[in-house]
C-alpha positions in Angstrom: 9.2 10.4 -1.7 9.6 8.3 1.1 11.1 5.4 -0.2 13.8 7.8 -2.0 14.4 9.3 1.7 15.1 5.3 2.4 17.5 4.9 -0.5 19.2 7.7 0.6 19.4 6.6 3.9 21.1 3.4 2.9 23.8 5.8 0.6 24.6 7.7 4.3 25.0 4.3 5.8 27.7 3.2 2.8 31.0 4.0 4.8 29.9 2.3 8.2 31.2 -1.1 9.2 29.1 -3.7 11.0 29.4 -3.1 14.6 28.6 0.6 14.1 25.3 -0.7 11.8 24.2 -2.3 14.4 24.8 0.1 16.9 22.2 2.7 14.9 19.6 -0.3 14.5 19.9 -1.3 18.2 19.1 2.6 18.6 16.3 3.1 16.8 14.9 -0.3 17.7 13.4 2.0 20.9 12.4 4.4 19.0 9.8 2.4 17.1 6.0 3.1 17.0 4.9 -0.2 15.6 6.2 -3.6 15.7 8.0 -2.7 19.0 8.5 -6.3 20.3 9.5 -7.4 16.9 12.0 -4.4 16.8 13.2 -5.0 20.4 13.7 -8.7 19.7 15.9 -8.2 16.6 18.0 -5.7 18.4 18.8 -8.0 20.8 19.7 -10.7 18.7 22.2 -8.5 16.7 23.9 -7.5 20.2 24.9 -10.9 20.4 26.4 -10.5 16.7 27.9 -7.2 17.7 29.7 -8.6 21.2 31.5 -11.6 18.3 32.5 -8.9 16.3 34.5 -6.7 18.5 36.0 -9.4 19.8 37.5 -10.1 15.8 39.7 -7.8 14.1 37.3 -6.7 11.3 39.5 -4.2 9.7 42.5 -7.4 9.4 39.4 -9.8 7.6 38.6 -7.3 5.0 42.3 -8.1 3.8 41.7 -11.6 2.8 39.4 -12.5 0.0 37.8 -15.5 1.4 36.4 -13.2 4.4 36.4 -9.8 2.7 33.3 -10.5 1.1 30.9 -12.8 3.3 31.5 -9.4 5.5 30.5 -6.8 2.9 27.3 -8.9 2.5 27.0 -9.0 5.9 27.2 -5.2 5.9 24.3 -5.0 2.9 22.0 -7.0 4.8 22.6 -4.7 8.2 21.9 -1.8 5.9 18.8 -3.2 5.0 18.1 -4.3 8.3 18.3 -0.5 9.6 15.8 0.7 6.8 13.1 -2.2 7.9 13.5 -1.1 11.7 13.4 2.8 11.2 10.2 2.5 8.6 8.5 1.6 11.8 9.0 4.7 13.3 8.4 6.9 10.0 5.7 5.1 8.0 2.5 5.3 7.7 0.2 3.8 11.5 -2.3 2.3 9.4 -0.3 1.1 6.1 2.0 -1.0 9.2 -1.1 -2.3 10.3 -2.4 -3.3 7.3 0.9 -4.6 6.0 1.9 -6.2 9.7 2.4 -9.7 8.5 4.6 -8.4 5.7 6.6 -6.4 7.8 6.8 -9.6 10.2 8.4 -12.2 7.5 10.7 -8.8 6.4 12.3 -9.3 10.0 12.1 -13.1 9.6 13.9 -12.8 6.1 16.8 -10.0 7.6 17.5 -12.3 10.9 18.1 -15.9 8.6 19.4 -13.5 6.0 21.9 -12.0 8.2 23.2 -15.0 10.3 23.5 -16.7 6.8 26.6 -14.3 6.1 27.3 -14.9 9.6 28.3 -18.7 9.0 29.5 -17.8 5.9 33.0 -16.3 7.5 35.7 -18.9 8.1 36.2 -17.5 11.5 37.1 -20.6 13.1 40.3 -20.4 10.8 41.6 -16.8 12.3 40.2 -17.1 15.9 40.3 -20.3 17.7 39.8 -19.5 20.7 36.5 -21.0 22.9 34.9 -18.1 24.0 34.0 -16.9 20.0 33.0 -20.1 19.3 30.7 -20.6 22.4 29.1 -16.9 21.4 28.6 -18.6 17.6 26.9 -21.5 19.8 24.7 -18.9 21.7 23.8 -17.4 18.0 22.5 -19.9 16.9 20.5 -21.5 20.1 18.8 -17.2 19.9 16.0 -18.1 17.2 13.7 -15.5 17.6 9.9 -15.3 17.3 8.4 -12.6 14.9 4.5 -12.0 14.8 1.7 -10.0 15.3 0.6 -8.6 18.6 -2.8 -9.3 19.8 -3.9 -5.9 19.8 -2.5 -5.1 16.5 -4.5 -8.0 15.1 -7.5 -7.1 16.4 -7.2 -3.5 15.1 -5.8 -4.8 12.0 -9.2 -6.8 11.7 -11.2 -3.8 11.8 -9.3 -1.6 9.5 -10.1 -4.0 6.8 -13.7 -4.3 7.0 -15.2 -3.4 4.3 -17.5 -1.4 6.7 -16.1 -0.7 9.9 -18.6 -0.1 12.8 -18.8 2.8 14.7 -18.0 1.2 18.1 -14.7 0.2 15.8 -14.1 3.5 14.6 -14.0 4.7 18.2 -11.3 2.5 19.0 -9.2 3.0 15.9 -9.5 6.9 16.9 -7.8 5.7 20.7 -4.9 3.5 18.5 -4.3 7.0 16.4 -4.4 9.1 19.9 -1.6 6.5 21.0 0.4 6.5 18.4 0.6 10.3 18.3 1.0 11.4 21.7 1.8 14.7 21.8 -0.8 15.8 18.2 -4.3 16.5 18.2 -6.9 13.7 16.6 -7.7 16.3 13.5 -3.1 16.7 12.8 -2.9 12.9 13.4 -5.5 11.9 11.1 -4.2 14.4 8.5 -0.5 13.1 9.0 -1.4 9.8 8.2 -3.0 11.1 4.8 0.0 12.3 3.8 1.9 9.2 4.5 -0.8 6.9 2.7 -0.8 9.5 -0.4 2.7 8.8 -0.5 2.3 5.0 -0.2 -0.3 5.5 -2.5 2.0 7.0 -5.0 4.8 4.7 -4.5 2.0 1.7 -5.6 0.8 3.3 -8.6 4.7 3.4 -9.5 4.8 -0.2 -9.3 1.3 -0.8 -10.9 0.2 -2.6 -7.8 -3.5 -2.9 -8.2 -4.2 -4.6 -5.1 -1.6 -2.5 -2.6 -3.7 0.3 -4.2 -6.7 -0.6 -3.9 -5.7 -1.9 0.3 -4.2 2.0 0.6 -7.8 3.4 -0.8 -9.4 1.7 1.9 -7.7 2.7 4.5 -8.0 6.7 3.2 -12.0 5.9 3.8 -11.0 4.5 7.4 -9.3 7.6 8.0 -12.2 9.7 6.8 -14.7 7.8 9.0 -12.6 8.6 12.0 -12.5 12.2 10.8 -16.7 12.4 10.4 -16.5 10.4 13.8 -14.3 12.8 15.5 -16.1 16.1 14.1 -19.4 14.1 15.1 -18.4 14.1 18.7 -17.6 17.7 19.2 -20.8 18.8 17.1 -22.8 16.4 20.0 -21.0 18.3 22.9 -22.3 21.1 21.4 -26.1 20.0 21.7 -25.1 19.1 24.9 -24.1 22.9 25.9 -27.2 24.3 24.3 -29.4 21.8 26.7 -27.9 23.5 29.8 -28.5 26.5 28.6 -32.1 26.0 28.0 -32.7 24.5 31.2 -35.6 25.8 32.5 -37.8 25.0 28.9 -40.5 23.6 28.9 -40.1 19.9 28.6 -42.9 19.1 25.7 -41.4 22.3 23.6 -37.9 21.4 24.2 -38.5 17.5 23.0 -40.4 18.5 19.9 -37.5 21.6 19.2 -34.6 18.7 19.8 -36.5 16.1 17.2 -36.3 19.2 14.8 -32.8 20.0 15.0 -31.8 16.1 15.4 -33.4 15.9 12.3 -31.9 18.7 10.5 -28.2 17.6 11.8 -28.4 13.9 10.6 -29.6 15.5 7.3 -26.6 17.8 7.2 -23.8 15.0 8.3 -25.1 12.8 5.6 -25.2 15.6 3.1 -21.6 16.5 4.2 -20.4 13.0 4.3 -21.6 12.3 0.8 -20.1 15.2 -0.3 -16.3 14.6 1.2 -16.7 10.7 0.5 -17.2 11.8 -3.3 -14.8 14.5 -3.5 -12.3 12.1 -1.9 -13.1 9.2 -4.4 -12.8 12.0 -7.2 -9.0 12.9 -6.2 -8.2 9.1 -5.5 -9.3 8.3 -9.6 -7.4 11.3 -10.6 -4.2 10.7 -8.6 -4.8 6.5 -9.2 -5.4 6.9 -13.2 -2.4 8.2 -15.5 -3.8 10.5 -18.1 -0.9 11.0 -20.4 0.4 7.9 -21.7 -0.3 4.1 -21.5 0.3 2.2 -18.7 1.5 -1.0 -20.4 4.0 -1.3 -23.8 3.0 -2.0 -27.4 5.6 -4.9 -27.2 5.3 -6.0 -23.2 2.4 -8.7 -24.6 5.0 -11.1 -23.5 4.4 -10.2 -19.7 1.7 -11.9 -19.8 2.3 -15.2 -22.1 -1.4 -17.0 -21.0 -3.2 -13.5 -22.1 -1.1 -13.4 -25.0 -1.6 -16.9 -26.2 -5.9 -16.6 -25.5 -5.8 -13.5 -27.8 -3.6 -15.6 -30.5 -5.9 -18.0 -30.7 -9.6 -16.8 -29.7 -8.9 -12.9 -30.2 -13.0 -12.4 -30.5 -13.1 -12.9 -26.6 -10.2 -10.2 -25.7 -11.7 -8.0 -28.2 -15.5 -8.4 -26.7 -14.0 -7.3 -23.1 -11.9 -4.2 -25.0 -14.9 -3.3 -26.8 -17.6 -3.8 -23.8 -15.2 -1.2 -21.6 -15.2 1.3 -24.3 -18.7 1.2 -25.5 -19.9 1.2 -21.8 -22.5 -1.6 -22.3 -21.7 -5.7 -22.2 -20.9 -7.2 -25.8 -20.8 -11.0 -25.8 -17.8 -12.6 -27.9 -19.9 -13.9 -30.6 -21.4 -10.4 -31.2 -17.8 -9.5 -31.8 -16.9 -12.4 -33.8 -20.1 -11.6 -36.3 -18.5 -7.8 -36.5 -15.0 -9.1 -37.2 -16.3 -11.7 -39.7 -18.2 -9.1 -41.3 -15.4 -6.4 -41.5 -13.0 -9.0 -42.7 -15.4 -9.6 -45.8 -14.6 -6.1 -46.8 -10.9 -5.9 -46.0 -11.2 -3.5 -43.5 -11.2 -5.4 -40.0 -8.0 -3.6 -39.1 -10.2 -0.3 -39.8 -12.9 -1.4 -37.2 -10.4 -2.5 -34.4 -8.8 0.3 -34.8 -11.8 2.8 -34.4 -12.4 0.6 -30.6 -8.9 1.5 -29.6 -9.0 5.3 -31.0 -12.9 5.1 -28.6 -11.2 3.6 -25.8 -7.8 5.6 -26.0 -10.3 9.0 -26.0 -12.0 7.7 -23.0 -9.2 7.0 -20.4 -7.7 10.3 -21.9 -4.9 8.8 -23.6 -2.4 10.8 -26.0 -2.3 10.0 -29.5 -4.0 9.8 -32.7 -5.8 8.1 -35.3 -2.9 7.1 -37.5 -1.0 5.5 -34.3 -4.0 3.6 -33.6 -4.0 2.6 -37.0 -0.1 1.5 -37.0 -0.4 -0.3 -33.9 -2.9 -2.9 -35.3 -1.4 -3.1 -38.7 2.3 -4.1 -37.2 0.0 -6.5 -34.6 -3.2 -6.9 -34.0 -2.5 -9.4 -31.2 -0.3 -7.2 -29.5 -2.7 -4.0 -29.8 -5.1 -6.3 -28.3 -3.1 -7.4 -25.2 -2.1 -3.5 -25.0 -5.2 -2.2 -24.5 -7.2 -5.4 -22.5 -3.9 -4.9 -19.6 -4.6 -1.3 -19.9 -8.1 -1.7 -18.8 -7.1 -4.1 -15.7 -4.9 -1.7 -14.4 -7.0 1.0 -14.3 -10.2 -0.9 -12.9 -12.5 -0.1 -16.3 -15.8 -2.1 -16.1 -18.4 -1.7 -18.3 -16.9 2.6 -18.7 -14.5 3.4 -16.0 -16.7 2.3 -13.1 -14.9 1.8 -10.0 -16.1 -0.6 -7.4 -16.6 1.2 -4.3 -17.8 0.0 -0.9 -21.2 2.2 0.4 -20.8 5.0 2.5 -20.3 4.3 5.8 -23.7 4.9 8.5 -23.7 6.5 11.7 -26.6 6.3 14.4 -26.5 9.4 16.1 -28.4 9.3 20.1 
């Protein structure tokens, strides 16, 4: 939903010429919560495209074909340009971070892209006059820089650990804190789950395995803050209840505080179990389709290499289709013997077909028996490649197991 709100962004921006585009992006260049230098950089070098074009009659250069379109390219690109700078104020904190050095060569890519179009215009031509030309002299000396800020590397670093420490969760709850100034920790960490769920929808769109699998991760990051955050308040808590029991005795009031430490720690981990599987439940539902497949009967030529393995050695694609749907590891030349055997009775299209109709029933697939039937009759090959891709995307190994990193630990004082 996001990314539409983007492409409808770029339809508002249709009727605007180039020194109002980068008027807006120069705008919401301060407005940004990540990548601020970046964004601050680029703005300055298009104000040194946007003093050169007021200076030119851009309404007079639209009239002649040779400049008319090097402008409306121009134009394109500051559209773009605008969407790249004000996702960093409207994305997701901890997909930015995660995707920093892609959103660094995406500025990179717009500033060559843009002064491309730039040199493109025969402006020498219509205006000959030295102080244009020294400002194209001064474009071209402003190369700009675009990275990574120290601090966002480092907190990029920990983000992607598999298993971030609690001394690092502490700090990622500070970055959150700073990035939503005026929002509790609990409405910060639950914005940022709605912007990953989107991200998270846009990737399973594109069938992007990995960007999914990055976007899971960083839902567990956000949980762990969560725990970490709820952790803290529960510890004031005990805190309280020591003051208030002051005057104790100190043996009694040791052995009572073991007890209930005990009793906590057993109730975080129970609850931190239980949230860390319910939210790995909703991720395979929302992740996996359960309607129709994912890849086409006739797409085998996506993937030529896969397509040309099954041609000629089909037993191993087959051993890896059947090993998913049977739950248990079959070794190609177990396969091979089935196949052999099968064939010997004329009915090896029957037996392929039965693993599909297994493995169609187990990721919850629609159709039937006679489809399954069809599909290996017109092609066995093809069948094959359909239903081996079909497995990659959704992450079945050995019966729809998902690799998942452990729970995450907390020591509790």
């Amino acid at each position: 939903m996001a990314h539409f709100g983007e492409m409808a962004n770029v339809a508002q921006l249709a009727g605007m010429d180039a020194a109002s585009l980068i008027g807006m992006i120069v705008k919401a260049a301060t407005t940004a919560r990540m990548h601020k230098k970046n964004c601050r950089q680029f703005a300055l070098h298009l104000k040194l495209i946007g003093n050169l074009l007021e200076s030119l009659r851009i309404s007079e250069l639209k009239k002649y074909p040779e400049t008319r379109e090097p402008l409306e390219q121009l134009e394109d690109a500051l559209r773009r340009s605008y969407v790249l700078i004000h996702s960093c104020q409207d994305r997701s904190y901890l997909y930015l971070l995660a995707m920093g050095w892609n959103i660094v060569y995406q500025f990179r890519k717009a500033q060559s892209e843009i002064d491309r179009y730039l040199k493109i215009i025969p402006l020498i031509t219509l205006v000959d006059n030295a102080r244009v030309r020294e400002r194209f002299e001064m474009i071209e000396r402003d190369q700009r820089e675009y990275t990574l800020d120290e601090e966002d590397k480092k907190v990029q670093e920990m983000i992607l650990k598999r298993e971030p420490s609690q001394h690092d969760t502490i700090i990622l709850k500070k970055t959150l804190s700073c990035s939503y100034p005026n929002m509790p920790i609990k409405k910060a960490i639950q914005k940022e789950n709605e912007k990953l769920h989107l991200e998270l929808q846009h990737s399973q769109a594109n069938l992007d395995v990995r960007q999914c699998e990055v976007i899971q991760h960083l839902l567990e990051v956000t949980e762990a803050v969560a725990s970490n955050s709820s952790l803290s308040e529960k510890s004031s808590h005990v805190k309280e209840s020591k003051v208030e029991h002051l005057y104790v005795d100190v043996k009694t009031e040791n052995r009572d505080f073991d007890k209930n430490y005990t009793k906590n720690s057993q109730k975080h981990a129970a609850s931190r179990s239980t949230s860390s599987v319910s939210s790995r439940r909703d991720l395979l539902a929302s992740d996996v389709s359960e309607d129709e497949w994912h890849s086409d009967l006739l797409g085998c030529c996506a993937e030529p290499l896969l397509c040309i393995k099954t041609s000629f050695f089909p037993c191993g694609t087959f051993s890896r289709i059947a090993s998913a749907a049977n739950s248990r590891d079959i070794s190609p030349a177990e396969s091979c013997n089935d196949l052999m055997a099968y064939s010997l009775i004329l009915s090896c299209c029957c037996y392929t077909c039965c693993i599909r109709t297994k493995l169609r029933k187990m990721l919850n697939i629609k159709g039937g028996l006679f489809d399954d039937f069809l599909s290996h009759l017109m092609c066995c090959c093809c069948a094959l490649v359909q239903e081996w891709r079909e497995v990659e995307i959704r992450q079945v190994k050995g019966g729809l197991k998902i690799t998942t990193p452990p729970t995450i630990q907390y020591i509790e004082y």
